[in-house]
N, C-alpha and C positions, 0 to 999 in steps of 0.2 A: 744857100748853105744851110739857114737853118732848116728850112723846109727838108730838106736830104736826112736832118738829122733828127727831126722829129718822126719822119717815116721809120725810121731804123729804129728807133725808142719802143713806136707802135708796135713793129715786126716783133721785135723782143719780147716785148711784152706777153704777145699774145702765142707767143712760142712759149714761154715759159708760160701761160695757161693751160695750152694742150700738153704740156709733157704731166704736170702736176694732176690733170683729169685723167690721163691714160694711165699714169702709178696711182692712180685710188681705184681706176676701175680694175687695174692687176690686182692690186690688193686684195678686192670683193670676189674676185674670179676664184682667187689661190686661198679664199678664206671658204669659199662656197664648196671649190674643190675638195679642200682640206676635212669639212666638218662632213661631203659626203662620202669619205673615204670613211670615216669615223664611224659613221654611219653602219655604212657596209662589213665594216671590220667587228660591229659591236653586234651587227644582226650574226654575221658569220660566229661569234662567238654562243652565243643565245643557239642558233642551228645543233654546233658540235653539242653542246651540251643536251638538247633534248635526241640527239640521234645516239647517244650515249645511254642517259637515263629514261630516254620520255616526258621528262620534268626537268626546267634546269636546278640546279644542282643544290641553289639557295633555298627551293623550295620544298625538296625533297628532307633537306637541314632542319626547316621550321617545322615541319610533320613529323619527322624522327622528335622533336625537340617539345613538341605540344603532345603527344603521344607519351613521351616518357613523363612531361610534366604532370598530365591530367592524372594517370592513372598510381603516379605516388603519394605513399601517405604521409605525409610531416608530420612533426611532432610541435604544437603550438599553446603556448601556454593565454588565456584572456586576462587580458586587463581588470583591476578591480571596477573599474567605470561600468567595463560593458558587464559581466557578471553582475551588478547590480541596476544596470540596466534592464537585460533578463530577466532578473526574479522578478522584480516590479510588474513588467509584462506579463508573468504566468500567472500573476498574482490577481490580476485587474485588466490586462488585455486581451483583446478576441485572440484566435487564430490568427486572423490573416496580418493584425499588428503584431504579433510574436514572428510569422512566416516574416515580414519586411523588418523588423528588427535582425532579427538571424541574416537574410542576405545581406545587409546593410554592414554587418560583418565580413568581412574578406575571410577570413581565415575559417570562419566558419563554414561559410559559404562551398569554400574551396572544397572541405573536405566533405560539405554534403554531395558536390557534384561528382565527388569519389565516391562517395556511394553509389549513386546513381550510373554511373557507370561501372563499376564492379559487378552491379546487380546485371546490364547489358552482360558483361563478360560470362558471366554465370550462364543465362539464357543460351550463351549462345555456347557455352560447353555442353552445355543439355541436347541443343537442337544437336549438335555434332554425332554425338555418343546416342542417339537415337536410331534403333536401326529401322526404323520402320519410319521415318521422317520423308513427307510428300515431296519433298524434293531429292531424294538418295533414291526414289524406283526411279530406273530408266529403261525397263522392261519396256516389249513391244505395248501391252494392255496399256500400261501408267501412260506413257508417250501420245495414244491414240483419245486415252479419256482424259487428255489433261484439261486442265480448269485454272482460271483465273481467282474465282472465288473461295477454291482449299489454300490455296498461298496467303492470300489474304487472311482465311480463318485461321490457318497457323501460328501465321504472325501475329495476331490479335492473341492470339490464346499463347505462345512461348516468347513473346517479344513485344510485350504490351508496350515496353517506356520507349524502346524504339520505333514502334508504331508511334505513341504520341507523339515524338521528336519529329516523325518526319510528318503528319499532320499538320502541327502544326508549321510548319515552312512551307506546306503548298497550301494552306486553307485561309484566306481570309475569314474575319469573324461575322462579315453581312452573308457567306457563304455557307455558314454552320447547320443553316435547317434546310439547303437545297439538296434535293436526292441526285439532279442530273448531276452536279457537280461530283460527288462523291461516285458516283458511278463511271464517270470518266474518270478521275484517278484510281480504282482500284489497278487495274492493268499496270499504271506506271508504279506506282506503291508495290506492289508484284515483281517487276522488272527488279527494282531497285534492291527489295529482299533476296532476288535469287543472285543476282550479280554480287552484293556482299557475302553469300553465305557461301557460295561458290569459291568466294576469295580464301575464305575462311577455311574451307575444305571441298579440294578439287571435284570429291563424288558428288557431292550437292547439286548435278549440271542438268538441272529437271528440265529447266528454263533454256537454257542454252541448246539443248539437244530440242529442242519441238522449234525453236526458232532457227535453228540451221538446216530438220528437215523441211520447214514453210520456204527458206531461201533456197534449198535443192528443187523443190519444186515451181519455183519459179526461171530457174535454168541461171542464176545469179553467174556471173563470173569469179574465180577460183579468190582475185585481189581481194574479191569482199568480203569473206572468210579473213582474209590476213589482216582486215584493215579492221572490222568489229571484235576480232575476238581478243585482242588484246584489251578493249575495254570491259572487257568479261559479256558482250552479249549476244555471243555465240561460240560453238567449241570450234577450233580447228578445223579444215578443210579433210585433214586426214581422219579425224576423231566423226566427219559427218561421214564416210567411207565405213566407219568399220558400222556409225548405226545403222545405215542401209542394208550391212550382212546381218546384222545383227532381224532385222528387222526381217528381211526374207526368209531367217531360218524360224522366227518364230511364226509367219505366215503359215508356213510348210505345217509347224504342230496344230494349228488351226485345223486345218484340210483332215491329219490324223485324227484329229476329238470327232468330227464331224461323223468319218467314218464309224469311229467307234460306237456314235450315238446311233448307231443306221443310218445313216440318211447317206445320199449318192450325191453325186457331183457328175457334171459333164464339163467339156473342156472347149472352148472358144477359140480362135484367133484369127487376123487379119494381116496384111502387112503393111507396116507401117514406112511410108515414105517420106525422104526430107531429103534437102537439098543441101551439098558441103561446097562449101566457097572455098576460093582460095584470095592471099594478099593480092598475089601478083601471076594473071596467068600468062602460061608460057603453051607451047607448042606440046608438051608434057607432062604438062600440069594444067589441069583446067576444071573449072563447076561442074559437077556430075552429081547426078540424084543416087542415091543409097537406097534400099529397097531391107527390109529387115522386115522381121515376123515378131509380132507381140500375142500372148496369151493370155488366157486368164481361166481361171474355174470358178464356176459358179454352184456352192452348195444349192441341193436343192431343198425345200421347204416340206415339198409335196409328195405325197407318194401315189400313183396310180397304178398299182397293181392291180384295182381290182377291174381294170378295163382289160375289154379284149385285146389278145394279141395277134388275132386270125388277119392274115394281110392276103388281099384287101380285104377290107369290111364291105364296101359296096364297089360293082363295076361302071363304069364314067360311061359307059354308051347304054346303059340302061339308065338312066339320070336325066331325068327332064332339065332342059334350062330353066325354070322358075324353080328348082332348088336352088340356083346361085343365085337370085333377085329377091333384095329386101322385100318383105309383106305388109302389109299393114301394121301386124304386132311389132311385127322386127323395127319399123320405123319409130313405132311410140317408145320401143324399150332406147334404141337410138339417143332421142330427144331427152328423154328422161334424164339417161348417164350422161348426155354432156349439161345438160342445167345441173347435173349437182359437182360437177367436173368446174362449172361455172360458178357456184354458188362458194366452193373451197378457193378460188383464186381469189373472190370478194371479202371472205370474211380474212384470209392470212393480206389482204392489203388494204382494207378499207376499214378503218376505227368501228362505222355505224352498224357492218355488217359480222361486228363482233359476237353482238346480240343473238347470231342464228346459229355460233358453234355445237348448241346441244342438239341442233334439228339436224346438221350438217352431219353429226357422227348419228343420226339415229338413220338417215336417207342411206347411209355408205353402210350401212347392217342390213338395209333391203335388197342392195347389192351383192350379198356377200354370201355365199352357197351355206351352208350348215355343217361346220363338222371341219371347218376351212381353214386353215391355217394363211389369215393375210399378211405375215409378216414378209417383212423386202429379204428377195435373198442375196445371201454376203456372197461378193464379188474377191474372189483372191487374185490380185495380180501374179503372173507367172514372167520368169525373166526372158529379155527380147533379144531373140537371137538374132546374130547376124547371118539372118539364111531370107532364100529370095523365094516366094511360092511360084514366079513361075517357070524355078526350076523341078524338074522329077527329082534330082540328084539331093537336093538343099532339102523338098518334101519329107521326102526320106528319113531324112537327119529330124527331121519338125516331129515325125510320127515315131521316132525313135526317145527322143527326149519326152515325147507323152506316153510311152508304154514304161520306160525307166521311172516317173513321175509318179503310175499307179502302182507295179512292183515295189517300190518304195514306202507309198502310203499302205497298201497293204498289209506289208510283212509287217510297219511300224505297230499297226494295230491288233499283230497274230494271228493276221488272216491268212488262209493259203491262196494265191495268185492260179488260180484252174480254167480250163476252158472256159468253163461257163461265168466267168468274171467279164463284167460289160461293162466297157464305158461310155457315153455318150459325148460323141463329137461334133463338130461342125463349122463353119463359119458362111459366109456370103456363099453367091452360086459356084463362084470362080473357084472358092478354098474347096467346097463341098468335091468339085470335079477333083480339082489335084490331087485332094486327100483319096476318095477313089481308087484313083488310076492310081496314084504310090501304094494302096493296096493288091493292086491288082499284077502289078509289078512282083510284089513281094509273094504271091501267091505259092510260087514251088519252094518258098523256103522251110527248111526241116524244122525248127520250135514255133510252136504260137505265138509266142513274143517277137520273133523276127516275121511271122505272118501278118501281123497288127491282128491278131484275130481280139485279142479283148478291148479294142476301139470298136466301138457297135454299139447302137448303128451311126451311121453319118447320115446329118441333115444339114441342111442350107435354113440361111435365116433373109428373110428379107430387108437387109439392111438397105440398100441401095434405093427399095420401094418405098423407104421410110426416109432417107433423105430429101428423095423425088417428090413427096407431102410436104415437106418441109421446103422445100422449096418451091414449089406451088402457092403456099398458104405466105411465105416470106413475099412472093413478087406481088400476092394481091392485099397484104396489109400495109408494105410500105409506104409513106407517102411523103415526098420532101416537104411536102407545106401543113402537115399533122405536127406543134410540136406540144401538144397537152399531155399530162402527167402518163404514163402506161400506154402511148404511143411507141410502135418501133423507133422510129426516129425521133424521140426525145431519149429514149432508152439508147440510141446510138451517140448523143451529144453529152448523154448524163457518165457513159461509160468511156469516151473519146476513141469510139472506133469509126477512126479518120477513111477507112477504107471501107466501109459499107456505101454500098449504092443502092442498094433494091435489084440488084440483077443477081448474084454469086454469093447464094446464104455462107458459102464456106471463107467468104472476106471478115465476114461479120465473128467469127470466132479468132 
C-alpha cells in the first residue's frame, strides 16, 4: 500500500514539473513572438516613413529645427563677470586666449557661428546670381571641357569658409602637407559642392549633367538614374535625353564652323550589329541580331589640292613588282618610325624614360613634312539609323540622310549646294560596293541630290586588314604564363577581362 502510494506522489510530482516547464517555455515562446512582432511593426513603421519623406520624420524635425536655430539672431545681454573678463583679455591676452575666452562663452559663441554662417549664405547668393558661374554652362563645349580643378578653384575663391568646413572633416592634421591626399579629395570636395549648389538652384547641374552622360555611356540601366538622382548626383533619366539632343544639335554647329573655316569633311559608316534577347522565348519571340548603320564625319585638317587629279596617275601593267617591295631606304625609314613609335610608349609609361620627352618631340619633327598641319582630326558622331547595308532598299535611305546632312551644312554656312559640291564617302569594301550600286540605282533620277551626285567619290578603307594585324600581332603576344607589368595578360587580369583567350582579339574588348 504504501509503495502504491509513494509511486503516485512521484507521478504527481513530476507531472506537475513538466506542466510548470511547458508554461515557462510558452511563456518565452509568446514573449519571443511578441517582441518580434514589435519588432516588425516598428521597422514597418521606420519603412512608411522614409517611403513618405526619404528620412523618418524625427529627423527631418531636428534639421527644420537646427536650421532655423543656427541661422537666428538673439538678442543677449553679458554678464558683468564675463565683460570684465574680456577687457582683461584685450588688455593683456594673445589672440588665441581672447579666441578661447569668447568661445568659452555660449552666447557669444552662438552668435559668432551666425556670422559665419550668414557669411556661407551670402557666398552662396553670389554664386547663384552669377551668370557666368562654372557650374550654370551646360553648353555642349562646358560639358566636353569639364574639370575637376575649376570646381574646386571656385569654391576656393566664392566659398572659402565652406571649403574650410569641409577640409577640415575629411583631412586629418598628419595629413596637412601630403599632396597625394589632397589630390584625391579634390573630385569628392567637387562632387559635394555641385550636389549642394545644385540643391540650392536647380541650373547649377554642371556636375550632374557630365556624370549622367559618363553613366549613358556605359549603357547603365534606366533604375540608376532613378536611384542617384535623388541624392543630387546625377539629373534624371529624362533630363539625360534631352542632353543628348541637346548635344547632337550642337555637334551639327561644329560640322557648320568647320565649313565655314574652309575645311571639308567626308563621311564614314559601318554597320553596327548586336544581339536583342528576349525574357522568355517562345515560338514568336526569340534572340535575333539587329543589323543598324552608325556614322560619323570626320573634319579634315589637310588640304591637298595641290596634287593631281588626272586618274590614273600611273598604269598597273606597266609597274614592275619591286615598286610594291620595301628597299633598303624604305626599311631604315620603317625601323626608324617604329623606335620612336617605341620610344613614346616608354617615356608616357615608364618614370626613367621621362628624361627623353624633349628628344621624343624633337625625333616626331623629323617625321613630320613642312608646312603640315599634325593635329588629330575631330571625329563628329552622326546618329545610328536603323537601316541594314545589306539592303539596296535601307542604302538608299543611308545615302539620303547624307545628302540632306550636307544640303543642310551647306545652306547653314550660305553656301549654295551645286553640282560641283563633293563629298567624300566611304566605309570598308562591303559599304564602298553598296554605296555604289545604291548610286548606280539612282542613276536616271531627275535632281542631283536624288542622284547622290554630290557624294564623290567613294572609297573603301581597310578596316577589316587592320583588324586582321591586330589580330595576328594579338595571337603572337599573348602568353598565359607572361604575367609582368605591360604584358597582355597582366593587362587582361589588371582589367578583368575574364573572356580573353589569345585566340578572338574581339573578346578582349
Amino acid at each position: 500500500m504504501s509503495d502504491s502510494t509513494s509511486s503516485e506522489t512521484i507521478s504527481k510530482d513530476a507531472m506537475n514539473t513538466v506542466i510548470e516547464q511547458s508554461t515557462s517555455s510558452l511563456d518565452k515562446a509568446c514573449q519571443t513572438e511578441c517582441q518580434i512582432l514589435y519588432n516588425m511593426k516598428r521597422k514597418q513603421c521606420v519603412c512608411d516613413q522614409l517611403d513618405r519623406n526619404g528620412v523618418p520624420d524625427g529627423t527631418v524635425s531636428s534639421l527644420m529645427n537646427r536650421a532655423a536655430n543656427s541661422m537666428k539672431q538673439s538678442v543677449y545681454f553679458l554678464q558683468k563677470e564675463e565683460i570684465r573678463a574680456i577687457e582683461t583679455l584685450l588688455n593683456t591676452g594673445t589672440v588665441s586666449d581672447i579666441a578661447n575666452k569668447i568661445f568659452n562663452v555660449r552666447h557669444l559663441k552662438d552668435f559668432l557661428w551666425f556670422l559665419f554662417l550668414e557669411e556661407v549664405e551670402r557666398n552662396a547668393q553670389c554664386v547663384c546670381k552669377n551668370k557666368s558661374n562654372y557650374l550654370r554652362r551646360t553648353d555642349y563645349d562646358s560639358l566636353v571641357n569639364f574639370d575637376w580643378c575649376y570646381i574646386v578653384d571656385e569654391m576656393l575663391l566664392k566659398q572659402p569658409l565652406l571649403t574650410d568646413i569641409l577640409l577640415a572633416a575629411c583631412t586629418e592634421p598628419k595629413k596637412l602637407g601630403k599632396t597625394v591626399h589632397f589630390d584625391k579629395i579634390m573630385k569628392e570636395l567637387g562632387l559635394i559642392y555641385g550636389i549642394l549648389m545644385k540643391r540650392r538652384l536647380i541650373t547649377l547641374s554642371r556636375v550632374q549633367r557630365v556624370i549622367a552622360m559618363s553613366l549613358a555611356n556605359e549603357k547603365v540601366n534606366v533604375k540608376v538614374y532613378d536611384r542617384l538622382q535623388p541624392l543630387g548626383v546625377t539629373v534624371s533619366h529624362s533630363i539625360m535625353l534631352k542632353v543628348q539632343k541637346q548635344v547632337s544639335s550642337d555637334i551639327q554647329k561644329t560640322l557648320t564652323t568647320a565649313v565655314k573655316e574652309g575645311k571639308t569633311f567626308r563621311l564614314i559608316g559601318d554597320n553596327v550589329n548586336f544581339m536583342v534577347g528576349v525574357s522568355h522565348e517562345r515560338k514568336d519571340k526569340q534572340s535575333h541580331m539587329e543589323h543598324w548603320f552608325g556614322s560619323a564625319a570626320i573634319i579634315q585638317n589637310h588640304s591637298f589640292s595641290s596634287l593631281s587629279t588626272v586618274r590614273p596617275q600611273k598604269y598597273l601593267h606597266s609597274m614592275e613588282p619591286i615598286s610594291f617591295i620595301p628597299q633598303t631606304d624604305d626599311w631604315k625609314t620603317i625601323k626608324f618610325t617604329y623606335s620612336i613609335i617605341l620610344l613614346d610608349v616608354l617615356v608616357k609609361h615608364f618614370k626613367y624614360f621621362k628624361l627623353f620627352q624633349q628628344t621624343l618631340s624633337e625625333l616626331k619633327q623629323t617625321l613630320m613634312p613642312e608646312n603640315i598641319n599634325n593635329s588629330v582630326s575631330e571625329v563628329i558622331p552622326l546618329p545610328v539609323l536603323a537601316k541594314n547595308e545589306q539592303k539596296y532598299s535601307d542604302v538608299i535611305d543611308i545615302m539620303d540622310s547624307y545628302e540632306q546632312l550636307v544640303e543642310d551644312t551647306f545652306l547653314a554656312c550660305g553656301h549654295l549646294v551645286t553640282s560641283e559640291t563633293k563629298v567624300h564617302i566611304g566605309g570598308d569594301q562591303l559599304t564602298r560596293e553598296r554605296f555604289s550600286g545604291a548610286k548606280r540605282l539612282r542613276s536616271g533620277a531627275l535632281t542631283d541630290k536624288e542622284k547622290f551626285t554630290h557624294l564623290s567619290p567613294i572609297t573603301f578603307e581597310l578596316f577589316h586588314l587592320q583588324m586582321n594585324v591586330l589580330q595576328m600581332f594579338y595571337k603572337l603576344l599573348y602568353n598565359n604564363n607572361s604575367t609582368e607589368p605591360g604584358t597582355l595578360y597582366a593587362e587582361k587580369i589588371k582589367l578583368s577581362r575574364t573572356h580573353a583567350n589569345g585566340e578572338d582579339v574581339k573578346k578582349t574588348l
